[in-house]
N, C-alpha and C positions, 0 to 999 in steps of 0.2 A: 256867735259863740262867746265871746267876748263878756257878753253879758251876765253869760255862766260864770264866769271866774270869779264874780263878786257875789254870787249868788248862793242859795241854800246846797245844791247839786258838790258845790266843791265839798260841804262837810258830810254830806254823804258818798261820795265816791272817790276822791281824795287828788293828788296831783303825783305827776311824772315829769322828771327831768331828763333831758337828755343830749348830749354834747353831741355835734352834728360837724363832720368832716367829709369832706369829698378831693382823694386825687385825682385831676385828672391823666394824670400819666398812667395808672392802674384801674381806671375808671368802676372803681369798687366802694359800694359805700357798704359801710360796716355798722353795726349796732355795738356798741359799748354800753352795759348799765354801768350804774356804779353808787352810790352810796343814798343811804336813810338819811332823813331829814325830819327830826320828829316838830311838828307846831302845830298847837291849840291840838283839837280834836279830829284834825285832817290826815285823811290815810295819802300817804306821800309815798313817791319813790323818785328815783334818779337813775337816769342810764345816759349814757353817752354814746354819740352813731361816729363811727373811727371806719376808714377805711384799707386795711390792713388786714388780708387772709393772717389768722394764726393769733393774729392779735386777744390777749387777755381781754374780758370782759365781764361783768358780773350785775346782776342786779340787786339791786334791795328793796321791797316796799315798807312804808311804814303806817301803823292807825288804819288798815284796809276796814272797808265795810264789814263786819260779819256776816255771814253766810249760810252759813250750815246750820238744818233746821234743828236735828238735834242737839248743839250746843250754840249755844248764841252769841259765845265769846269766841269763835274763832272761826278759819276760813282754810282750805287746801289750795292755796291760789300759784297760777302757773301765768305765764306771759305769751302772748301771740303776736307775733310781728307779720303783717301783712305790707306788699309791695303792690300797688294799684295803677299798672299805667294805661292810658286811656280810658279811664274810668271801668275797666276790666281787672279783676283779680290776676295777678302775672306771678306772685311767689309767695310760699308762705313759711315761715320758721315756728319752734315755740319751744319755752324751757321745758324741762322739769318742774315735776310737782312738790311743790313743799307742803308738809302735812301739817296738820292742828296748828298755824300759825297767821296774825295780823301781819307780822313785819317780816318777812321771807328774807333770803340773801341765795340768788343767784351767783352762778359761776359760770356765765356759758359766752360764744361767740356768736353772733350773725355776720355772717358777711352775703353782700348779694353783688352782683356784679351788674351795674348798669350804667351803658355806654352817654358821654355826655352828650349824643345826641336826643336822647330822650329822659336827660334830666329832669327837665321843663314838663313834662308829659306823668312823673312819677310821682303818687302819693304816697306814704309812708302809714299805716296803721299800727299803733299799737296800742293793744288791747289786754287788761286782766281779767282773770277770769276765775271762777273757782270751783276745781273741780271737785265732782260728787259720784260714789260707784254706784248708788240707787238710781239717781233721777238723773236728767242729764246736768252736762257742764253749765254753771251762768255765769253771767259775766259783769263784773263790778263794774269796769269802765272805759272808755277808749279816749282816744285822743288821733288827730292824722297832723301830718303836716305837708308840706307840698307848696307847689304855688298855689293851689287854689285854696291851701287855707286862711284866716285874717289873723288882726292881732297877733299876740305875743310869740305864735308858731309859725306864721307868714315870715315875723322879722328872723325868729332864729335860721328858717331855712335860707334865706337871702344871706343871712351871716354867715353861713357854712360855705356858699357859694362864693362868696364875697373872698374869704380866708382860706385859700384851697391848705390842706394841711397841717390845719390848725383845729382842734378840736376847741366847740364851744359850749360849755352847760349853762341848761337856762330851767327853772322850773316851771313846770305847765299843769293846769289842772285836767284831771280826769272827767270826763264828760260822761253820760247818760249812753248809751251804745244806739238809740235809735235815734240820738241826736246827731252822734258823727256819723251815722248813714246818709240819713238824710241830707248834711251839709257837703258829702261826697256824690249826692246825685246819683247814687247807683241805680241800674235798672234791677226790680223787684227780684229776676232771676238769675240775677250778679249779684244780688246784695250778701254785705256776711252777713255768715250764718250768726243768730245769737245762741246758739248750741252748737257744739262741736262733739263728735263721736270721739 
């Protein structure tokens, strides 16, 4: 996946940041977005994972792909946090819909509570998407992180672990959705969905 980062994929699907904490005294990891990053032609966003029921969080994307067949300059794009432990779908969140927009700004919290014996075991999905009341939802792009994913999101996760209580942002590109299936090894009738109801 790696390889994607330097490739065509990042200026069509764009990158996502996102700061990555874990207590283990509340054993809660939390999603934090948090701000736009506009460069070159690349649809960006930023979130940050905080560990903290209550805790403020918000997202922003920036340059997202266009979407919407009838207008070609804009997108309804909403966010999906998937929690993957044992390569099984275990939990799922997602924003609100922001209308006729590339560059959204969330305001929401995730918090999921997972014990640190099965740290090691969780992958993390996040995925945009944009939604449509004709056809169904599609999906601009995902990213996971976890142990089993490499580069730039391997290290941020080990950073997070590394720094209990320290939030850390890093930014990460947006991948192709059948690519981070794939690189998650899900079984076909576990796999996410690329349509959401």
């Amino acid at each position: 996946m790696e390889d994607l980062e330097r490739g065509v994929e990042q200026k069509r699907r764009g990158k996502l940041q996102y700061s990555l904490e874990y207590i283990f005294r509340k054993q809660e990891v939390g999603i934090l977005t948090a701000m736009v990053q506009q460069e070159n032609s690349h649809a960006l966003a930023q979130s940050l994972l905080l560990p903290a029921a209550g805790q403020l969080s918000w997202l922003c994307c920036g340059k997202l792909k266009a979407m919407d067949s009838v207008s070609s300059l804009s997108s309804d794009p909403f966010v999906k946090v998937h929690l993957i432990l044992n390569r099984k779908k275990w939990k799922k969140k997602k924003t609100s819909v922001k209308k006729n927009t590339l560059s959204p700004y969330f305001n929401e919290v995730f918090v999921f509570e997972v014990p640190f014996s099965q740290i090691q075991n969780v992958d993390v999905v996040i995925s945009v998407w944009d939604h449509d009341k004709v056809t169904k939802n599609e999906p601009i792009g995902k990213l996971f992180l976890g142990c089993r994913a490499t580069g730039n999101q391997l290290r941020h996760w080990s950073d997070m672990l590394s720094n209990p209580r320290r939030p850390l942002a890093q930014w990460h590109i947006l991948q192709p959705p059948d690519v981070v299936d794939k690189a998650l090894g899900l079984k076909s009738h576990l796999k996410l969905p690329l349509h959401s109801r």
